[in-house]
BAKE-978842 format. One record per residue: residue in three letters; chain; x, y, z of N, C-alpha, C in turn. Coordinates in Angstrom, 1 decimal. Atoms other than C-alpha are relative to their C-alpha. Layout:
// residues N
- zami lofi nu nv nw cau cav caw cu cv cw
- ALA A X Y Z X Y Z X Y Z
...
// end
This chain:
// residues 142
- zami lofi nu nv nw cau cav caw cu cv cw
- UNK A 0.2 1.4 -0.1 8.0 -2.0 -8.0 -1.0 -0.3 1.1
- UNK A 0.3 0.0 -1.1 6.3 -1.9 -4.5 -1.5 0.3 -0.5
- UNK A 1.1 -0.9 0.4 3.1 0.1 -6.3 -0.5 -1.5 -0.6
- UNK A 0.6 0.6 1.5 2.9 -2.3 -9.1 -0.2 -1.9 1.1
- UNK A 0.0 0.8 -0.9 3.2 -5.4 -6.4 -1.4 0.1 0.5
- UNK A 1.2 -0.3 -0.8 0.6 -4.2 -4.2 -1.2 0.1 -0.7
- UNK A 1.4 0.3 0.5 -2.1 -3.7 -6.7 -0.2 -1.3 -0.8
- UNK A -0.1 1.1 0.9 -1.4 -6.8 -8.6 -0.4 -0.8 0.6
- UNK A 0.7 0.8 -0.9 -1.5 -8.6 -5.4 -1.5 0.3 0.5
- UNK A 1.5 -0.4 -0.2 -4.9 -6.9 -4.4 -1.0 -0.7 -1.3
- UNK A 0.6 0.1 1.1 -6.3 -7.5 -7.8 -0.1 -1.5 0.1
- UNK A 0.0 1.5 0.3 -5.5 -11.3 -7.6 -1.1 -0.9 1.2
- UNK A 0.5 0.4 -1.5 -6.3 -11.8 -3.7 -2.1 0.2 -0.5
- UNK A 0.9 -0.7 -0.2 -9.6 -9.4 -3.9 -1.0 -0.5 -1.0
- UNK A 0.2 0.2 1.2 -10.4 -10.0 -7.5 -0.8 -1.3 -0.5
- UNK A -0.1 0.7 1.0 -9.6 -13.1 -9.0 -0.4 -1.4 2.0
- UNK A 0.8 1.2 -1.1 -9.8 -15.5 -5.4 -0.8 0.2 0.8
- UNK A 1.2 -0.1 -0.4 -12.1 -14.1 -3.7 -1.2 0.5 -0.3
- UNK A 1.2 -0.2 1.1 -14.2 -12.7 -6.4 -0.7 1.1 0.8
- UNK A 1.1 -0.8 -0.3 -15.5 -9.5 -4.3 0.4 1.1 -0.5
- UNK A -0.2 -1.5 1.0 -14.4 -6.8 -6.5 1.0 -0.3 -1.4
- UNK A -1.0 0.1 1.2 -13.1 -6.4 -10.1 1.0 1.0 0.2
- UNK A -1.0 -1.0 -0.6 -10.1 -5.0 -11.0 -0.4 2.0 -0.4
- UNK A -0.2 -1.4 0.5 -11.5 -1.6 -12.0 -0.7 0.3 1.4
- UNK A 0.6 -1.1 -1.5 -13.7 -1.1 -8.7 1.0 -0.1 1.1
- UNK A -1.1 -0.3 -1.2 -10.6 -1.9 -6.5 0.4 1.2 -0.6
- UNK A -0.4 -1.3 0.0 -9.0 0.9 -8.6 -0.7 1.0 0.3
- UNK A 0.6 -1.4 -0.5 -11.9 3.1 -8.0 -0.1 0.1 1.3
- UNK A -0.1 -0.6 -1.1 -11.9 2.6 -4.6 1.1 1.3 0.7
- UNK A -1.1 -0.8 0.3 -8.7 4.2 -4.8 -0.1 1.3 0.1
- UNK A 0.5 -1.5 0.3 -10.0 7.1 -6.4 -1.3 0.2 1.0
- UNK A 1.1 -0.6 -0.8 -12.8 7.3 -4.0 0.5 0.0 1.1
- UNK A -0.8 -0.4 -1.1 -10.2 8.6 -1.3 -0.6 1.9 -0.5
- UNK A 0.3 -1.3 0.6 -10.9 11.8 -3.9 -1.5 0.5 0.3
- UNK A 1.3 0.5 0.7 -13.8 11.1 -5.4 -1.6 0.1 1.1
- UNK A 0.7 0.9 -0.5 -16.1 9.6 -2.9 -0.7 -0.8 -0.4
- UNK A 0.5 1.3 0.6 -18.7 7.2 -3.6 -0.3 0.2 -1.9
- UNK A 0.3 -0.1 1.8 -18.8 9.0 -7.6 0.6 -0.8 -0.6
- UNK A -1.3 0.6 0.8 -15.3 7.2 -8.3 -0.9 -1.4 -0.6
- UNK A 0.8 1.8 1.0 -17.8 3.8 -8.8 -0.8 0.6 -1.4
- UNK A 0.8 0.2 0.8 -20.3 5.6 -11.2 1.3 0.4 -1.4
- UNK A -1.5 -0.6 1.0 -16.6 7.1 -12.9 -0.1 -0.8 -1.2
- UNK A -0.5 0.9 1.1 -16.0 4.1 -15.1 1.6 0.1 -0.2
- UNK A -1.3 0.5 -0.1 -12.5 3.8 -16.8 0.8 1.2 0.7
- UNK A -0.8 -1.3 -0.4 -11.7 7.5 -15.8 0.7 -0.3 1.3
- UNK A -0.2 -0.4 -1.4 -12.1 7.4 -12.0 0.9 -1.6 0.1
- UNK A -0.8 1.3 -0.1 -9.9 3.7 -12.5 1.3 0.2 -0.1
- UNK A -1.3 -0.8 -0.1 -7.4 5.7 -13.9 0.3 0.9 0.7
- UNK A -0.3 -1.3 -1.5 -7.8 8.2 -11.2 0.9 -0.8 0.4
- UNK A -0.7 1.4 -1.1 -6.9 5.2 -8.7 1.5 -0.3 -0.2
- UNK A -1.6 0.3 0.1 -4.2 3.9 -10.3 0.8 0.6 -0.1
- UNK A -0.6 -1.1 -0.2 -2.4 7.1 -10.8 0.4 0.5 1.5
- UNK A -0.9 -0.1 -1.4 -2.6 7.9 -6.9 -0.1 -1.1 0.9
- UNK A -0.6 1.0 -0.4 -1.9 4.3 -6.1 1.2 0.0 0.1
- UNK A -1.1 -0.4 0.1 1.2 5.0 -7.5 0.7 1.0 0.8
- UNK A -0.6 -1.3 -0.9 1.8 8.4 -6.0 -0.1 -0.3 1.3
- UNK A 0.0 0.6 -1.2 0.9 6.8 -2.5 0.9 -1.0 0.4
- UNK A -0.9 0.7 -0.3 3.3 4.2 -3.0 1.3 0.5 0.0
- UNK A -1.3 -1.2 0.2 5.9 6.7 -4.1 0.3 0.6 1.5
- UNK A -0.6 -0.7 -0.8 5.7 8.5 -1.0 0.4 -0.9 1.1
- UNK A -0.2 1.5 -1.1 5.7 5.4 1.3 1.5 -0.2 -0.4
- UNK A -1.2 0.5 0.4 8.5 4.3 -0.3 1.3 1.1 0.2
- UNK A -0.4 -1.2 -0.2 10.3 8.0 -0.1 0.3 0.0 1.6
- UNK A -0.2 -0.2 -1.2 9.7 8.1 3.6 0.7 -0.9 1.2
- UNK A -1.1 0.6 -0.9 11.4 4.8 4.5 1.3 0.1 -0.8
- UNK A -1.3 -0.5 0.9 14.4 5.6 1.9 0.5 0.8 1.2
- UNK A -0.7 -1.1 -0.7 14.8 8.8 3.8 0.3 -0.2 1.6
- UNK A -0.2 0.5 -1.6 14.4 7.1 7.2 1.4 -0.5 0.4
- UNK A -1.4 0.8 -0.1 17.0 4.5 6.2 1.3 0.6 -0.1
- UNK A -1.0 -0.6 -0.2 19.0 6.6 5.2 1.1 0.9 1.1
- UNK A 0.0 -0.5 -1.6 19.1 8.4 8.5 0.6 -1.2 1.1
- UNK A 0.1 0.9 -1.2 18.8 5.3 10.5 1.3 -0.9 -0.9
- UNK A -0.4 0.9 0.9 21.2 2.8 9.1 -0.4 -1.6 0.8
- UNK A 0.3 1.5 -0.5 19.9 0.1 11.4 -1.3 -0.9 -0.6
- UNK A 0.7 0.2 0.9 16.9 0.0 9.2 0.3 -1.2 -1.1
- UNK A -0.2 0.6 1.2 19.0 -1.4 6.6 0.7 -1.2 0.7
- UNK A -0.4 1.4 -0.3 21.0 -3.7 8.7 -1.0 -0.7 0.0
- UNK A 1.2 0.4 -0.4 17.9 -5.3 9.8 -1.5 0.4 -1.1
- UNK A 0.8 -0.2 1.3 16.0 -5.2 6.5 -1.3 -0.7 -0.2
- UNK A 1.4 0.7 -0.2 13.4 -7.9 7.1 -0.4 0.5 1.1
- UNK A 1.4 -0.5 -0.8 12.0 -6.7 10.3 -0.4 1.2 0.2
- UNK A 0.5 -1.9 0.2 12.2 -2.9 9.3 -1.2 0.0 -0.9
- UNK A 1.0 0.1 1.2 10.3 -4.5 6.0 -1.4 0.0 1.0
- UNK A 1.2 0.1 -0.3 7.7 -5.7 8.1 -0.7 0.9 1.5
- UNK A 0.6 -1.2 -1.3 7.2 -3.3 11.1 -0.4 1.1 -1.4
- UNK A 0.1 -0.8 0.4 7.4 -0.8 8.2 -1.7 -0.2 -1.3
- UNK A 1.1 0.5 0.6 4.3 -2.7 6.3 -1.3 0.5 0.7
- UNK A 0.7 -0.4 -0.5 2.6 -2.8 9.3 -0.4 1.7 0.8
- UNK A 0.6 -1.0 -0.3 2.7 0.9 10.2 -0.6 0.7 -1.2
- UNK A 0.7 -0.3 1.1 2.0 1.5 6.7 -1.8 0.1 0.1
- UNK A 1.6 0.2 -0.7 -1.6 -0.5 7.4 -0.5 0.6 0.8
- UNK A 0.6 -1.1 -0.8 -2.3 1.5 10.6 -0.2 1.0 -0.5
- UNK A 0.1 -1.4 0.3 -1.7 4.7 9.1 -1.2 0.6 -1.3
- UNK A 1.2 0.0 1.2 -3.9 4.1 6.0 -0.7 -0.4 0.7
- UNK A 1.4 0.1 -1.0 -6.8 2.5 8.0 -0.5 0.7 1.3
- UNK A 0.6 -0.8 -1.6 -6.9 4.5 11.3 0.5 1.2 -0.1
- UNK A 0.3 -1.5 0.3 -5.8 7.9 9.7 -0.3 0.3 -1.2
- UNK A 0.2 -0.5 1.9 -5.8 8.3 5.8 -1.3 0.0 -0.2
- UNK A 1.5 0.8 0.1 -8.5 6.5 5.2 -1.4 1.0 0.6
- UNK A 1.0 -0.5 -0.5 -11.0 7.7 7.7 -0.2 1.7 -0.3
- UNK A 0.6 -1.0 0.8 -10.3 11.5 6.4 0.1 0.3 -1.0
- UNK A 0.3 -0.3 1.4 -10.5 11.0 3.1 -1.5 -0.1 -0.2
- UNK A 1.8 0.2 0.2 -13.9 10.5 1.1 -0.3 -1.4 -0.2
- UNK A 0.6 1.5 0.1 -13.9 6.8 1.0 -0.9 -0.4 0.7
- UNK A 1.2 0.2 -0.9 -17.3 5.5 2.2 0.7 -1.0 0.8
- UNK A 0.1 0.7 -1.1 -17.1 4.1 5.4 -0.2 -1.7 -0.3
- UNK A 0.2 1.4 0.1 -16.6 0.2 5.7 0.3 -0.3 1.2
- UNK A -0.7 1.4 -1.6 -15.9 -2.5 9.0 1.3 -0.3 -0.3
- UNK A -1.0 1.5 0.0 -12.9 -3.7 9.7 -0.1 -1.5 0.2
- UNK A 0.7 1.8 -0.1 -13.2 -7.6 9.5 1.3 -0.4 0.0
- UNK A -1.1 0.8 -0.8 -10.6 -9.9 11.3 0.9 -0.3 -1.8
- UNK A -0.4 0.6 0.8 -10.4 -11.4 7.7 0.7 0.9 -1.1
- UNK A 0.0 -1.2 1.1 -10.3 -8.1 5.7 1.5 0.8 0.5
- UNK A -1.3 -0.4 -0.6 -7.3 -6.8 8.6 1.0 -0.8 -0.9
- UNK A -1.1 0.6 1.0 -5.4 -10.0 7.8 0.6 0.2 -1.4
- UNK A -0.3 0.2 1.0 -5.5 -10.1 4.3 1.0 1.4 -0.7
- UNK A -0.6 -1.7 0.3 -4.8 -5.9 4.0 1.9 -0.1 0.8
- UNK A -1.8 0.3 -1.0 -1.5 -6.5 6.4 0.5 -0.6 -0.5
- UNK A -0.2 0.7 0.2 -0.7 -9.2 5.0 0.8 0.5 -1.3
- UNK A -0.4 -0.6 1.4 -0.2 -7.8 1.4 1.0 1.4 0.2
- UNK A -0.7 -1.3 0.3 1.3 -4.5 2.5 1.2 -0.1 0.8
- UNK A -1.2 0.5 -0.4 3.8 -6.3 4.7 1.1 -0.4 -1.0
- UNK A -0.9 0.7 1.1 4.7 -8.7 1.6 0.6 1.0 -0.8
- UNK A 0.0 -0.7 1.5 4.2 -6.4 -1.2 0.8 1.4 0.4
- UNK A -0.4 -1.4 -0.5 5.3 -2.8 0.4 0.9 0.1 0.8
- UNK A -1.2 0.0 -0.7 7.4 -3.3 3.4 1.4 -0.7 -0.4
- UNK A -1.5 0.7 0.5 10.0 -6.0 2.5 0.5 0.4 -1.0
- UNK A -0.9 -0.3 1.2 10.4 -5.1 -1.2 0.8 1.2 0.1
- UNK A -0.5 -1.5 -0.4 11.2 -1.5 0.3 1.2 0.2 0.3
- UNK A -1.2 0.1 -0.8 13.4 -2.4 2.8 0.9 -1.1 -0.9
- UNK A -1.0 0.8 0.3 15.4 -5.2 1.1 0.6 1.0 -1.3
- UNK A -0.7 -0.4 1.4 15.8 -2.9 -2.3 0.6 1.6 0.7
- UNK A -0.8 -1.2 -0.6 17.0 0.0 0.2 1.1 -0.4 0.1
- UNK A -1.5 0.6 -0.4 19.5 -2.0 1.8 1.0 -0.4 -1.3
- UNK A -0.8 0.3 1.5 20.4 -3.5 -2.1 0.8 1.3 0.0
- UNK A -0.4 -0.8 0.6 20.9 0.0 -3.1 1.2 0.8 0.9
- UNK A -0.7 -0.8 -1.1 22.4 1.8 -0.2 1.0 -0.8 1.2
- UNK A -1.2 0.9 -1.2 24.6 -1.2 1.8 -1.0 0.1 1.0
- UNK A 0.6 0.4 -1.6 23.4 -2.6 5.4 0.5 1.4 1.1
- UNK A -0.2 -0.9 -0.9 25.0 0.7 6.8 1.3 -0.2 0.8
- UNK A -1.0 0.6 -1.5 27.8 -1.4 8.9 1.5 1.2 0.1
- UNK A -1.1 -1.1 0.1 30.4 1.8 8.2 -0.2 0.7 1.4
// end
């Protein structure tokens, strides 16, 4: 759910309101973590690349605060600000390590481009994470 969130909102934000990428070159940017700059000449393939380890990237995200929560149970009590601390270290960790050694060409961070990336992986990634942990698994209070 968190996968399908997160690109949906990208696609709309990126896409459709601010008109600076369609939805197949956000997926290829995706794939050009692989790829590097080929994933654009790819076409539908390297789109499909994308969205394939969109998904597998959200899988493990999602995997690693499960297993946290599970661990931790204060996680779950406290489900909204685990959602969103756990957003924002998501963001750090993709921008200031994934990112930089994968093969994605080089881009700026821009105040506007931070916001909007945080912004979405807080909404879209952190909360649904944490609120559908704590659904599944109780607040922990045992």
């Amino acid at each position: 759910m968190a996968g399908t969130l997160d690109i949906v909102t990208a696609i709309i934000v990126f896409g459709v309101l601010r008109g600076t990428a369609t939805p197949v070159q956000i997926l290829q940017s995706v794939a050009s973590g692989v790829l590097g700059p080929a994933a654009y000449q790819g076409g539908a393939s390297s789109a499909l690349l994308g969205l394939g380890l969109h998904y597998l990237i959200a899988l493990i995200w999602t995997t690693l605060f499960v297993t946290a929560a599970r661990a931790w149970p204060v996680l779950r009590r406290h489900w909204a600000r685990s959602g969103v601390l756990y957003g924002a270290a998501v963001w750090a960790l993709m921008n200031l390590v994934v990112v930089p050694l994968s093969q994605v060409p080089p881009r700026p961070l821009t105040p506007v481009g931070i916001a909007l990336n945080l912004g979405i992986l807080v909404l879209m990634i952190g909360l649904p994470i944490a609120y559908l942990t704590r659904r599944f698994y109780g607040a922990g209070n045992q």
